[in-house]
Structure formats: structure tokens, C-alpha cells
C-alpha positions as CSV (number, residue, x, y, z in Angstrom):
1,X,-13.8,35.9,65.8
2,X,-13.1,32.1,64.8
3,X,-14.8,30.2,62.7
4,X,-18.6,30.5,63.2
5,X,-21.3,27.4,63.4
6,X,-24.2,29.8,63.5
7,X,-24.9,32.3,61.8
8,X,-22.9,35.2,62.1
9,X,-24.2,38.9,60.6
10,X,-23.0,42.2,60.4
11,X,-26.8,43.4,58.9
12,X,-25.9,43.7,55.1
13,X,-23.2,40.2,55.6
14,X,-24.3,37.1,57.2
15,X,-22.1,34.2,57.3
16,X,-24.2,30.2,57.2
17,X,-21.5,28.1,57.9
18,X,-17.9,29.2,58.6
19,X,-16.1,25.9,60.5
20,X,-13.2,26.6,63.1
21,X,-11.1,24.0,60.6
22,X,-11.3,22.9,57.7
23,X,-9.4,19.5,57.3
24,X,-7.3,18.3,54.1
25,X,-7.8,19.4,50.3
26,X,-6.8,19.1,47.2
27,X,-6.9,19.5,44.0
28,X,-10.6,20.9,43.2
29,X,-11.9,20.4,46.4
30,X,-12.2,23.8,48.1
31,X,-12.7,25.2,51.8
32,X,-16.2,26.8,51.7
33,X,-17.3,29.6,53.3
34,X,-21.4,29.7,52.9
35,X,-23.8,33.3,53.4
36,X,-26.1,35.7,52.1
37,X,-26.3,39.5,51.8
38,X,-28.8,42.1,52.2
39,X,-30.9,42.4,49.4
40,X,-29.1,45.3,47.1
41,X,-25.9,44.6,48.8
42,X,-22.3,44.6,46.9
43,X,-19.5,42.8,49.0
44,X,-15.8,41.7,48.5
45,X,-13.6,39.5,50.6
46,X,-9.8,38.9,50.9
47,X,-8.1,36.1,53.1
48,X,-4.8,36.6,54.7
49,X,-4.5,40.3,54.1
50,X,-4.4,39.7,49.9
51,X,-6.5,41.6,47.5
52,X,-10.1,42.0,47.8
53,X,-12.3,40.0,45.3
54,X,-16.2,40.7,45.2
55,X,-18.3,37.8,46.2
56,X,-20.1,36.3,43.3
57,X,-23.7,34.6,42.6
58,X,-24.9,32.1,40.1
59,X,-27.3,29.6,39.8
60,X,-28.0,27.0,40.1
61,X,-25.9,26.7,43.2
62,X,-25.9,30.2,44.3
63,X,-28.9,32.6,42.6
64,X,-29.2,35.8,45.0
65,X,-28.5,37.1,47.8
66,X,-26.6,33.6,48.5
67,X,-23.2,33.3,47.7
68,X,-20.2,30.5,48.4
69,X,-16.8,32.2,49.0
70,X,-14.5,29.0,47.2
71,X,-10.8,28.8,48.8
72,X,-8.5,26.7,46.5
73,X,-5.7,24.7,48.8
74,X,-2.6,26.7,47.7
75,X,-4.3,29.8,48.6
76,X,-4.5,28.2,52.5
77,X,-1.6,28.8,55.5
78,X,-1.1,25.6,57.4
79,X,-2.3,26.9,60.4
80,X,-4.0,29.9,60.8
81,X,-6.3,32.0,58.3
82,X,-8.1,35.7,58.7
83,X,-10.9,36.3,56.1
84,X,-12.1,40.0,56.0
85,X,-15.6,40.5,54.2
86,X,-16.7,44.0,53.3
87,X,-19.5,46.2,51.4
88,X,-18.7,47.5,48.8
89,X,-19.7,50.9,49.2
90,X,-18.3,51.5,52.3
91,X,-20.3,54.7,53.7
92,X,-23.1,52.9,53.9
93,X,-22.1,49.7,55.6
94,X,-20.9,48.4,58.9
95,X,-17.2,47.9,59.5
96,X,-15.5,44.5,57.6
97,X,-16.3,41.4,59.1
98,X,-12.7,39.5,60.4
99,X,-13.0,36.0,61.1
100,X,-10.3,33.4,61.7
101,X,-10.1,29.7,60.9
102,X,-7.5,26.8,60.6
103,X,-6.5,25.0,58.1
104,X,-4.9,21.5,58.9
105,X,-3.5,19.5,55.5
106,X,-2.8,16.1,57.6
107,X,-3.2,13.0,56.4
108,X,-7.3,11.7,57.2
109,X,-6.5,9.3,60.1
110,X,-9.3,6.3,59.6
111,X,-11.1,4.5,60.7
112,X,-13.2,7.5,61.3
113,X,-16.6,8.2,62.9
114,X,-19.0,11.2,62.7
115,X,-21.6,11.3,64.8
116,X,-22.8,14.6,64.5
117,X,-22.9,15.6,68.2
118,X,-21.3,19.6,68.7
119,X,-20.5,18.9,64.8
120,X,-18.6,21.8,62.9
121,X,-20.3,21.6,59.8
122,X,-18.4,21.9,56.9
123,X,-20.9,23.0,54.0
124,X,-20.5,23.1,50.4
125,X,-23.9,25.4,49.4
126,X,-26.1,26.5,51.7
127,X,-27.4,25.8,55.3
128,X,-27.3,22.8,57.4
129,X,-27.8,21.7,61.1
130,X,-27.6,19.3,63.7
131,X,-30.2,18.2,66.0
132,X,-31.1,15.5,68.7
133,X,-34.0,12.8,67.7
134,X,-34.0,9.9,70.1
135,X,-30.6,9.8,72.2
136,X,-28.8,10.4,68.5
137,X,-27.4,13.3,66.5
138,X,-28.6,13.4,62.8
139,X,-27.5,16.1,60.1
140,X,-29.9,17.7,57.7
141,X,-30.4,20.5,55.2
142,X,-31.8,23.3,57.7
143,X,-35.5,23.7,56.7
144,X,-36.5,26.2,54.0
145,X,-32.9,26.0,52.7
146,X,-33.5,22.5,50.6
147,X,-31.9,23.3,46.6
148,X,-29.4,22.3,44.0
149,X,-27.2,19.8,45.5
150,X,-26.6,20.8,48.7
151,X,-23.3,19.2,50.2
152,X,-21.9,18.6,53.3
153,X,-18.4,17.2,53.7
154,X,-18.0,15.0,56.3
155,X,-13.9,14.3,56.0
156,X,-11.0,15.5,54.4
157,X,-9.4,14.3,51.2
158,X,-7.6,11.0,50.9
159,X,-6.4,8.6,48.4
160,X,-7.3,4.7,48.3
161,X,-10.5,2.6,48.7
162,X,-12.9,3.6,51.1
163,X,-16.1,1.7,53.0
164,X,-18.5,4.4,54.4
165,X,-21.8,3.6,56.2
166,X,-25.1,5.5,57.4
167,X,-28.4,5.8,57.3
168,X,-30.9,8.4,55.9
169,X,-34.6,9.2,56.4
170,X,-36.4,11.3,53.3
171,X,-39.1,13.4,54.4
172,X,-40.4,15.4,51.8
173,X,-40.0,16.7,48.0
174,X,-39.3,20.7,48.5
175,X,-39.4,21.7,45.0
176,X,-42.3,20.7,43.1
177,X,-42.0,19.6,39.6
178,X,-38.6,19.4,39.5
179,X,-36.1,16.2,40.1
180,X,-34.9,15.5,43.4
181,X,-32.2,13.0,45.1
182,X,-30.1,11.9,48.4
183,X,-27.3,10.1,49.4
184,X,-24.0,9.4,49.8
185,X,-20.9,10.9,48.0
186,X,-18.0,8.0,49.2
187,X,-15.6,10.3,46.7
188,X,-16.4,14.0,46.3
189,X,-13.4,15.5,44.6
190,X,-14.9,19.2,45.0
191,X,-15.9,21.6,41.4
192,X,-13.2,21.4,38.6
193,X,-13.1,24.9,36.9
194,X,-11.1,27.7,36.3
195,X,-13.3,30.7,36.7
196,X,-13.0,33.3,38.9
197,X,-16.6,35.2,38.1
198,X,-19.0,33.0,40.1
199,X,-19.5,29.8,41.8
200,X,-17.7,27.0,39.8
201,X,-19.5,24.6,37.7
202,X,-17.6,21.5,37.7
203,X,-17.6,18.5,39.3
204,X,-16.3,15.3,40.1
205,X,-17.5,12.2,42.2
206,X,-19.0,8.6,42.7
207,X,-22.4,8.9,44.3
208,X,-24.9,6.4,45.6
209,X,-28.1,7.8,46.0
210,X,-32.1,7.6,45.5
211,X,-33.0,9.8,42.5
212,X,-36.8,10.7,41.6
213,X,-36.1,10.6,37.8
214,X,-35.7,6.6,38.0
215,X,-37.4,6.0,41.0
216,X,-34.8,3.9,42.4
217,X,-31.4,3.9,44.1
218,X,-28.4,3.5,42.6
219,X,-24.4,4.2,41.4
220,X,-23.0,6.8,39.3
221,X,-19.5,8.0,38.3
222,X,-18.9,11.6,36.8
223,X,-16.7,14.0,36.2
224,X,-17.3,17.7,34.4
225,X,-14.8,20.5,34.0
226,X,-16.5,24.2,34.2
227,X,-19.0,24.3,31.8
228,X,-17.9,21.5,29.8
229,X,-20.0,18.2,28.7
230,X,-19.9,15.5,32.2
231,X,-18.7,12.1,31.6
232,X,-21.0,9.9,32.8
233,X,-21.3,6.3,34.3
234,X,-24.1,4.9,36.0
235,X,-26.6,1.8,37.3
236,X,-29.6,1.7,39.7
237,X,-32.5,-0.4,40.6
238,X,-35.6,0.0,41.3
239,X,-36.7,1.1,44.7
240,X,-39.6,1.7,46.6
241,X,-39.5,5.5,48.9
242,X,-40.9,5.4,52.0
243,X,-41.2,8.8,53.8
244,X,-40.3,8.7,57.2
245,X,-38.6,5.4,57.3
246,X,-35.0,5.2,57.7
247,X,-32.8,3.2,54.8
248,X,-29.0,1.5,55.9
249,X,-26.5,2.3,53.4
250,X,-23.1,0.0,53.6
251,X,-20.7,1.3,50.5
252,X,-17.7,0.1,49.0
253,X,-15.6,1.9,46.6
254,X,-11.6,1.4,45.7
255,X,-9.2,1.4,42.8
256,X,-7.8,-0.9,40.4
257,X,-5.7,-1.2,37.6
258,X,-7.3,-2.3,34.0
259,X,-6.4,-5.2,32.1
260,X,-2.5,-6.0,31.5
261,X,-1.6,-2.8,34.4
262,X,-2.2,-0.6,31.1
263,X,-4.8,1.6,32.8
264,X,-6.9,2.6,36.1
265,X,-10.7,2.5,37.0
266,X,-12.6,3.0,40.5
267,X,-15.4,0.3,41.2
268,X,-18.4,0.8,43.5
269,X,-20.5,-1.1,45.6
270,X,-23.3,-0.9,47.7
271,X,-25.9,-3.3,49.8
272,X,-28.9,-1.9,52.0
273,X,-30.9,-2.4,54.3
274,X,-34.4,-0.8,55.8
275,X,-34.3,-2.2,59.4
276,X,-30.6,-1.8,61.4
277,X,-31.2,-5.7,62.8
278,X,-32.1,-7.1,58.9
279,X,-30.1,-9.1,57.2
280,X,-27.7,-6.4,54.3
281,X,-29.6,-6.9,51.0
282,X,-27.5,-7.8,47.7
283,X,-24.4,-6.1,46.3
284,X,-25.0,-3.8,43.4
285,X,-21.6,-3.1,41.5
286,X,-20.3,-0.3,39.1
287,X,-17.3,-0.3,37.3
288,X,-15.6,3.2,35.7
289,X,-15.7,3.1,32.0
290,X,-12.5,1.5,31.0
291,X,-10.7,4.6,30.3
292,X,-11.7,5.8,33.8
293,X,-14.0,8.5,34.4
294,X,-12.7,9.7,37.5
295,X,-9.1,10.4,37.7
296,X,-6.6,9.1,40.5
297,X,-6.8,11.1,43.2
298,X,-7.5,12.1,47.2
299,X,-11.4,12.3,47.7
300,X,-13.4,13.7,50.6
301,X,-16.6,11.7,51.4
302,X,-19.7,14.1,51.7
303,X,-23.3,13.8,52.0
304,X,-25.9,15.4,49.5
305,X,-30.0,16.4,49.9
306,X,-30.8,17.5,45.6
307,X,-34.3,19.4,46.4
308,X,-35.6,17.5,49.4
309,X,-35.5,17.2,52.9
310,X,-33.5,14.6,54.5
311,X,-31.8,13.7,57.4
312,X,-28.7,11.1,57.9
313,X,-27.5,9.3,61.3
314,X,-23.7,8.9,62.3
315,X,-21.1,8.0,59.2
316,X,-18.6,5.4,59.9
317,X,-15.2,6.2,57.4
318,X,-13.2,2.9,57.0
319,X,-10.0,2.7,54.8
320,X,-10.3,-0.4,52.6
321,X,-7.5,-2.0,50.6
322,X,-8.7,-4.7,47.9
């Protein structure tokens, strides 16, 4: 079987998102393999015929019965992959589960456009879906599966400065009492960590987004190994949510060299818009701390609902060189 869209079960196994390829890594940026088992259920998995390793859980990404399986990019043929997933007490369960996927380490070719029609979604955590609204494709958290940061990768990694645009529509709040966000990762450099006993705890990324807990939109850099304190940069303004209505997002991110060559930074802007024929509103700019929060490196760009749902429109991938 290749790569699944849909869900895929075997009773006590069900696979979320499995995509037929999975398009360049790097680094801490895994392939992800999303799923859940059967309440009471034990399972391992092994790719390319290596040793088993028993799927893990942990919050707040993946509390039970959801898991991620995480494949690091050395651990990936060019080419072709088989990943087996089994129960762990094997009387009691139905054969393993074999499913085959690609892996292509190419070089991202931009300018690139997603416009979510017959998409192969390529999830981080969780569930997510397509559908039709109006003669367009959109891409949203599937309903009843809104959490912790749940990302979708829209490209591959790459290095150098980047314009991404979109549009998003917020719905609703899905998890009373606690924070909640959306937007736009331009660099999502995947979960830096080194442990192999659950889903990994890092992270590393520029964001612009709306977040609850300053009810307004805005920029962030940040970068955390495993369990480790995040470094942190950040700016937003205020801004006023309006369910249902959609919000234009035109982003600008790229790299420079500090003062005198003797260092390296990213900067980050972003303009918006809540009408498609309205004039783009203002710039608002970041700059990395000085020492550079985020380190050089390829970055995929990736879309992420925090608690809520939300739904985005086409992205448009541009290479930019300032």
C-alpha cells in the first residue's frame, strides 16, 4: 500500500496522514507519519526492514491513543521507503500494517503554489483536510481534531529569503480557557531534540500569527532544544478578530549579515489585508536578536491552527533575495 491520504486502519492501527512523498529535510525537520491506536493497544514500527521501535505518546503534542511516528532524514532512502507497524502482542492483533512512501531530497523549485486541490497533506500532529468552498480549495484542521500546535507543511526545506502569501478565516476557539493562535510559519525548521522515548520537544521557527494572549497579530522568532529554556524574539500589534471573515497575509522573511560581516540574523516582515481588492496595510518588522536566534539553515514553510479552528486559501512560495 503507498502512502495513504485517508485514513487507513487495521482495527487496533489507524494511520491520519501518511503522504505518497514527502519532499526535502533536514536537519530537525522530520517526515511525519500521524495515527491513533485502539484504546489498550501497544504497537512498534520499523522502516526499511530495521529494528522495531514502539510508538510513543506525550503531551502536549501527542497524549493517548495519538501518536506521531518522527523519521529523521539520514534514516530516509532517496527513493523508495516500506514502513511496517505492528501490535505488540501479536496473538491478539491483525497482521503488520506495510506501507510505502518516497522520499525525494531535491532542491524546492520556487516560485511555488499550493492550492490545495487533490493535496497530499503532509501533517506534523494530528488530522487535517481539504475541502471545496466556492470554486476554491482551502486546508483546515479536520473538525474535532483542533490542539497543541497542529502543523501542516506545505514545502520542503530550503535555504535563503522567502515571500509566502495566503489568507486565513478563524472560526472558532476549540479549547475553552486556554490560549489559542493561527498563522503562518514562513521558516519551520521541524523539533530539535535528541530523545528517542516520545514525541520531541523542541523547536525552531519564525511565525506570524494572531495569538489570543495579546489579542493581536504579530512576529516571533524562537528556537528550543528538547526540554530546554526557548530563546525568544517577538512584536505584534493589536488586532481586532473577526470570525468568519477572511484576513490576507503577504510575508517577508530573509537573512543578513550583522554589523562589520561579524555575525548573522533573519529579519521578518509582514503587511495585511482584510478584503483581497484593499489596498496591503503597513509593514511590521522584526529583527533576530543580534546574536541570532535562529541558526542558518534550510526551512520548510508550514501552516499552524494552536486550539482553534481555522481554514487557509492557496499559499504562493516565492524565493526572495535582498
Amino acid at each position: 500500500m503507498w502512502g495513504c491520504s485517508h485514513p487507513t486502519s487495521t482495527g487496533s492501527i489507524t494511520l491520519y496522514h501518511l503522504p505518497k512523498r514527502f519532499s526535502r529535510r533536514g536537519d530537525d525537520l522530520t517526515a511525519n507519519i500521524t495515527g491513533r491506536l485502539e484504546e489498550g493497544t501497544h504497537a512498534s514500527y520499523r522502516l526499511n526492514g530495521g529494528p522495531w521501535r514502539e510508538i510513543q505518546h506525550g503531551g502536549p503534542r501527542n497524549p493517548e491513543p495519538f501518536f506521531t511516528i518522527e523519521i529523521p532524514a539520514h534514516e530516509l532512502e532517496t527513493g523508495r521507503n516500506e514502513l511496517e507497524l505492528r501490535c505488540n502482542v501479536s496473538e491478539s492483533c491483525e497482521p503488520p500494517l506495510r506501507v510505502r512512501f518516497e522520499y525525494d531530497p531535491s532542491p524546492i523549485d520556487l516560485p511555488l503554489t499550493v492550492n490545495w486541490r487533490n493535496a497530499d497533506l503532509n501533517v506534523d500532529d494530528g488530522a487535517w483536510e481539504t475541502f471545496e468552498e466556492n470554486g476554491q480549495w482551502r486546508v483546515r484542521p479536520r473538525p474535532g481534531f483542533e490542539d497543541y500546535d497542529r502543523v501542516l507543511i506545505a514545502t520542503g526545506a530550503f535555504a535563503g529569503g522567502r515571500r509566502v502569501r495566503t489568507d486565513m478565516q478563524f472560526l472558532e476557539h476549540s479549547v475553552p480557557g486556554r490560549p489559542y493562535g493561527f498563522g503562518v510559519l514562513p521558516m519551520w525548521g521541524g523539533r530539535p531534540d535528541d530523545r528517542s522515548d516520545g514525541p520531541r520537544r523542541g523547536w525552531s521557527f519564525s511565525l506570524c500569527w494572531y495569538y489570543s494572549t495579546y489579542h493581536g497579530i504579530g512576529s516571533e522568532f524562537s528556537y528550543k532544544v528538547g526540554d530546554g529554556g526557548p530563546e525568544w524574539a517577538s512584536t505584534y500589534q493589536d488586532f481586532v478578530l473577526e470570525p468568519g471573515r477572511r484576513v490576507f497575509l503577504d510575508i517577508e522573511v530573509w537573512p543578513e549579515s550583522t554589523k562589520e560581516g561579524r555575525g548573522f540574523r533573519y529579519v521578518q516582515r509582514f503587511r495585511l489585508r482584510r478584503d483581497e481588492s484593499a489596498p496591503w496595510g503597513k509593514w511590521l518588522t522584526l529583527t533576530d536578536t543580534v546574536s541570532g536566534t535562529l541558526p542558518r539553515g534550510e526551512y520548510a514553510v508550514a501552516l499552524v491552527a494552536h486550539r482553534c479552528q481555522v481554514n487557509f486559501g492557496p499559499i504562493l512560495v516565492e524565493a526572495l533575495d535582498i
